[in-house]
C-alpha positions in Angstrom: 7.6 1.0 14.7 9.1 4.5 14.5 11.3 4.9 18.0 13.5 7.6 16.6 13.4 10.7 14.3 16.4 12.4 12.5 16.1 15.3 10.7 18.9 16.2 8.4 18.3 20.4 8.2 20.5 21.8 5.1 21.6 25.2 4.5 19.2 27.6 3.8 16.3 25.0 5.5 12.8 26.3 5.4 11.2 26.9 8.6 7.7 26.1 8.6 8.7 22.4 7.1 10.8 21.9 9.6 8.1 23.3 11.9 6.1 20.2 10.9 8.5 17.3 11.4 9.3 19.2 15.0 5.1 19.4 15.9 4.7 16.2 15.1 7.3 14.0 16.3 9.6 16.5 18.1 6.4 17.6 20.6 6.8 15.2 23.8 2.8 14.7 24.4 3.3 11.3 26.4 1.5 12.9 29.2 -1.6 12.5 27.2 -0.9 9.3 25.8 0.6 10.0 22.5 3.6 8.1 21.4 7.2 9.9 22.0 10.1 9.7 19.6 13.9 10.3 20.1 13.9 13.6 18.0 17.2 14.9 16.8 18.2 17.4 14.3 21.3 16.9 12.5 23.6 19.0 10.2 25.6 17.3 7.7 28.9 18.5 10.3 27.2 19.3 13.8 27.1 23.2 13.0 24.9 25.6 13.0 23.0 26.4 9.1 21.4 29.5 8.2 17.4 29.0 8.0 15.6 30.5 4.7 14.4 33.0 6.6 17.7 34.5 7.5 18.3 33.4 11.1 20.7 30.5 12.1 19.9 27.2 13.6 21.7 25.4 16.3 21.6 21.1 15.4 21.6 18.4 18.0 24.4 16.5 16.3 26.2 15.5 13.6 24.7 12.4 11.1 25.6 10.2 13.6 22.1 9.9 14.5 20.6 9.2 11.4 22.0 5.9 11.3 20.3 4.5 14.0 16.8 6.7 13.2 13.5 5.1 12.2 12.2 7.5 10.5 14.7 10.6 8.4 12.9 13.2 7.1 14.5 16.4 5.2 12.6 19.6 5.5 12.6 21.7 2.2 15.5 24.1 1.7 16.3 27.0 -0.6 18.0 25.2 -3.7 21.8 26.2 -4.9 24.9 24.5 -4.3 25.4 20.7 -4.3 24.0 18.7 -1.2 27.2 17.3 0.6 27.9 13.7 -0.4 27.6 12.8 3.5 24.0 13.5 3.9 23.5 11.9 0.5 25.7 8.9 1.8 23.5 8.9 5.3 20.4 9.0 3.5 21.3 5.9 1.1 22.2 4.1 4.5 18.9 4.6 6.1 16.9 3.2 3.2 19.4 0.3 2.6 18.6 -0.9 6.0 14.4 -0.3 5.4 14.3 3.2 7.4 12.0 5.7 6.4 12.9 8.4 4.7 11.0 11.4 4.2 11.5 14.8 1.9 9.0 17.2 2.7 8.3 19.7 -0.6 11.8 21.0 -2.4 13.8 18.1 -0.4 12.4 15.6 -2.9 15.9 16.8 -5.0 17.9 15.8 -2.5 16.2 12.3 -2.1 16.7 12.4 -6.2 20.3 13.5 -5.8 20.8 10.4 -3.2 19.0 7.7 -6.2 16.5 7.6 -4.1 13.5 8.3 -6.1 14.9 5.5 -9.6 11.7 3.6 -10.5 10.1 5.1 -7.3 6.6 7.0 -7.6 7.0 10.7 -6.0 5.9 14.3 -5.5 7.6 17.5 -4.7 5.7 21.2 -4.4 3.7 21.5 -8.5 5.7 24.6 -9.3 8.8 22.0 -9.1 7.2 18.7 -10.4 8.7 19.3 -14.0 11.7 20.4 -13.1 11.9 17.0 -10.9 10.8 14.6 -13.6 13.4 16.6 -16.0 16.5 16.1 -13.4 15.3 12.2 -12.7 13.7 10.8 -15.3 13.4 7.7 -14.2 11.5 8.8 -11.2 7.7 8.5 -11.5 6.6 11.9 -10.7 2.6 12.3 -9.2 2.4 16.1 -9.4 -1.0 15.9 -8.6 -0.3 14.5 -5.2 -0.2 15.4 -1.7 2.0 12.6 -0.4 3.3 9.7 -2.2 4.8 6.5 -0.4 7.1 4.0 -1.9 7.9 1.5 -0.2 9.9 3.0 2.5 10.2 6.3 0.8 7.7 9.1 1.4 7.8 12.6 -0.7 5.1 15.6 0.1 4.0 18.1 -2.0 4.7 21.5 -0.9 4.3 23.2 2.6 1.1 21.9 4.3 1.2 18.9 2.4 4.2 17.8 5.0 1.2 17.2 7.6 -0.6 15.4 5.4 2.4 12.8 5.2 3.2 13.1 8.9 0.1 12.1 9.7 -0.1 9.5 7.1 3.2 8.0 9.1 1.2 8.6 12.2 -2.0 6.7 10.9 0.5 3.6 9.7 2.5 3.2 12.1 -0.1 3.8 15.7 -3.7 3.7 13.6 -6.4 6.0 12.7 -7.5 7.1 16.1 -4.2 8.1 17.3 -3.3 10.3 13.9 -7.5 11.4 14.1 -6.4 13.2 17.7 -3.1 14.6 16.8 -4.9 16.4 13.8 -7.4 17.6 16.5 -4.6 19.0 18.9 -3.2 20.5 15.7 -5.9 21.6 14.6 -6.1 20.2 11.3 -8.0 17.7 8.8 -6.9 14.4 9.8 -6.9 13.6 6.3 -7.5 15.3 3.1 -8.8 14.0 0.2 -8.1 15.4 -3.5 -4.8 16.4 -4.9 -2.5 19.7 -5.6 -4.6 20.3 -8.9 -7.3 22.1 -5.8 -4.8 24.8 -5.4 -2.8 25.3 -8.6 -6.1 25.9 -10.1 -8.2 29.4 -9.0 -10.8 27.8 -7.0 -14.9 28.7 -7.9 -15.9 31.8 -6.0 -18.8 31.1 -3.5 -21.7 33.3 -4.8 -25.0 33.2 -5.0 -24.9 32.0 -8.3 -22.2 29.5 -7.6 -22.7 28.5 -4.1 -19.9 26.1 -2.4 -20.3 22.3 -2.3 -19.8 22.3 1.6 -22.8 21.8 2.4 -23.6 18.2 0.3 -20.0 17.5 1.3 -21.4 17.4 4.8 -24.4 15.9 3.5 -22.8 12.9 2.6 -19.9 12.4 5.0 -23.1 12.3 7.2 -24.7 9.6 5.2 -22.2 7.6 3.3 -24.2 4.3 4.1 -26.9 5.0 1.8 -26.2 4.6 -1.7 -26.0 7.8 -3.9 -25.5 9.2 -7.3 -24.0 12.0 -9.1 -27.6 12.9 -10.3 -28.9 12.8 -6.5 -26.2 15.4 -5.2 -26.5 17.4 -8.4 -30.0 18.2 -7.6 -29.7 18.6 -3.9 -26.8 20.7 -5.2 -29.0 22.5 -7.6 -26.9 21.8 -10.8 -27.4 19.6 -13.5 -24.9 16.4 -13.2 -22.3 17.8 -16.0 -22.0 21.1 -13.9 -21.7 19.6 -10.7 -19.2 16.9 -11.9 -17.0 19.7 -13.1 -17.8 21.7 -10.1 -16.6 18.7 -7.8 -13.5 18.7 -9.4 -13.0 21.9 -9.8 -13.0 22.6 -5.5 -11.8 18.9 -4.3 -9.2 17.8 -7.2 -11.3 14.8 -7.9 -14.7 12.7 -9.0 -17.8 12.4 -6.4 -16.8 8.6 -7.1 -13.4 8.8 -5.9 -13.7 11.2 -3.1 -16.7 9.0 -1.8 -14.9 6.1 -1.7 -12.4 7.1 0.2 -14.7 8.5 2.5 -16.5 4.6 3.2 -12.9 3.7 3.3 -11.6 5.9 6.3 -15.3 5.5 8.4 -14.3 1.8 7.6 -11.0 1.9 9.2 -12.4 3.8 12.2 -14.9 1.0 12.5 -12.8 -1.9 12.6 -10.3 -0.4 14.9 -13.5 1.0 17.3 -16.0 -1.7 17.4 -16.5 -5.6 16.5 -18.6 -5.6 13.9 -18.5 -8.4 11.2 -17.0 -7.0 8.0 -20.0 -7.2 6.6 -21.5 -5.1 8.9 -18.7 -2.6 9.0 -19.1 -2.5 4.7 -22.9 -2.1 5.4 -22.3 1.0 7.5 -19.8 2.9 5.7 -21.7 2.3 2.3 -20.1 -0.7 0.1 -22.5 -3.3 -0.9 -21.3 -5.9 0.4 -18.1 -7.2 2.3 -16.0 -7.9 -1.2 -16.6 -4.5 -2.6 -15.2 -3.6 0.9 -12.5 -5.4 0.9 -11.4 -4.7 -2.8 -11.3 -0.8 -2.5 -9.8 -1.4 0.9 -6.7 -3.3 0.0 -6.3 -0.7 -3.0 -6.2 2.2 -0.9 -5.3 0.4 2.7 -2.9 -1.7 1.1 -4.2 -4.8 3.4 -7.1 -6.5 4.2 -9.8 -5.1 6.2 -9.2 -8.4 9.1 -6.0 -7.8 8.7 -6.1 -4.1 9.3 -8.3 -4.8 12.5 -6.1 -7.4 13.7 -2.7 -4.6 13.0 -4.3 -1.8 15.0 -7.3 -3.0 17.2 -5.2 -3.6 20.1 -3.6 -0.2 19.7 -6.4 1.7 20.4 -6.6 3.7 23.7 -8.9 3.3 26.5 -11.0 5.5 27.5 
């Protein structure tokens, strides 16, 4: 369970990623029944660094924190100049002794730097993906990705993506309800499916000739217990199935198929952790044909069981 929160800000940090890190788990909200963390940023001496957007920033501390920390996360920073061997040291340390640790966009070089990211899958911001792969090649590099985890290391893709991971952490670690209204106080999608691919490619403009998909996206999230095709939402789509297959892709950075399915899989998770339904009923409801197919796309994208899920975060659900 994450207790406490170091976050090592370099020189030149970037703001808004450490603006994340500091909303989520730096915001004390235990008044409404959110979990609190120790939160403490650290510099790799205890002084102040110089932010990228030119003013300076006062740390808590020195490293001495992260060694005890739960969770260390390193916002992104403007690149030049070697990453002191301490905060390379500290962050070695932390995932030695099963810590997370967390490098939100650019900081995925300093994870590399640190060794971190040998035979581990990962993501950084796509304008740096090659440049990562080319520095660590034996790092698996998902440049498609929002988020990767890896055991317990976590990379994010650029910017924005850092919620995406923070709320993934959220969702692990205190269950889908409890990362769903965080997203809501934040004011943000408590999960998004797709990949980077969305926004290094120009997206479709909505025209009359080329309307968006929003409104069969909201057509199925509001039906994803019936079964559907790709020829079904092309025509409600008004496209024929090769156009609206490409189309898909094109605005969500992947297949009906894919995107669908992970749909089912989140209403599932929100089902077992809200009600008692049977698995079988809970696979009924969210759209898999039966409780195996359930359980098989659920322990590939869940990484456990759906019983076993239910019995992890059932009791952690809040009252009303």
């Amino acid at each position: 369970m994450i207790r406490s929160v170091a976050v090592i800000a370099l020189d030149r940090v970037a703001v808004f990623e450490l603006g994340v890190l500091t909303e989520v788990f730096g915001t004390d909200r235990t008044d409404d029944d959110f979990p609190g963390y120790r939160f403490t940023v650290c510099t790799a001496d205890g002084d102040p660094v110089r932010t990228a957007s030119g003013f300076g920033l006062t740390p808590h501390a020195d490293l001495a924190p992260v060694d005890d920390a739960d969770l260390v996360a390193v916002p992104a920073y403007t690149q030049g100049g070697e990453v002191p061997e301490a905060v390379l040291a500290a962050l070695r340390r932390a995932a030695d002794r099963g810590a997370y640790v967390f490098s939100v966009c650019s900081a995925a070089f300093v994870l590399g730097a640190a060794g971190l990211l040998d035979g581990r899958e990962c993501t950084t911001h796509w304008k740096y993906a090659d440049e990562l792969q080319r520095r660590h090649p034996s790092a698996r590099v998902r440049c498609n990705s929002l988020y990767v985890a890896d055991g317990p290391v976590l990379t994010s893709a650029g910017t924005a993506a850092g919620i995406d991971a923070c709320l993934h952490l959220v969702r692990q670690e205190h269950g889908s309800v409890t990362a769903t209204r965080l997203a809501r106080r934040m004011v943000v999608p408590p999960h998004r499916d797709g990949g980077q691919s969305q926004y290094v490619e120009a997206p479709i403009p909505a025209t009359p000739d080329a309307p968006t998909l929003e409104p069969v996206l909201s057509w199925l999230v509001g039906h994803l217990d019936r079964p559907t095709t790709v020829d079904e939402l092309a025509a409600r789509a008004g496209m024929s199935p090769r156009t609206f297959a490409r189309r898909f892709r094109a605005e969500t950075g992947t297949t009906p198929h894919d995107w669908l399915t992970n749909q089912r899989v989140l209403l599932a998770r929100r089902l077992l952790e809200e009600t008692r339904l049977s698995v079988e009923s809970v696979a009924g409801r969210s759209g898999f044909p039966d409780a195996a197919a359930l359980r098989h796309h659920f322990a590939r994208r869940v990484g456990t069981t759906p019983q076993g899920y239910r019995t992890t975060f059932r009791d952690r659900v809040p009252t009303a």
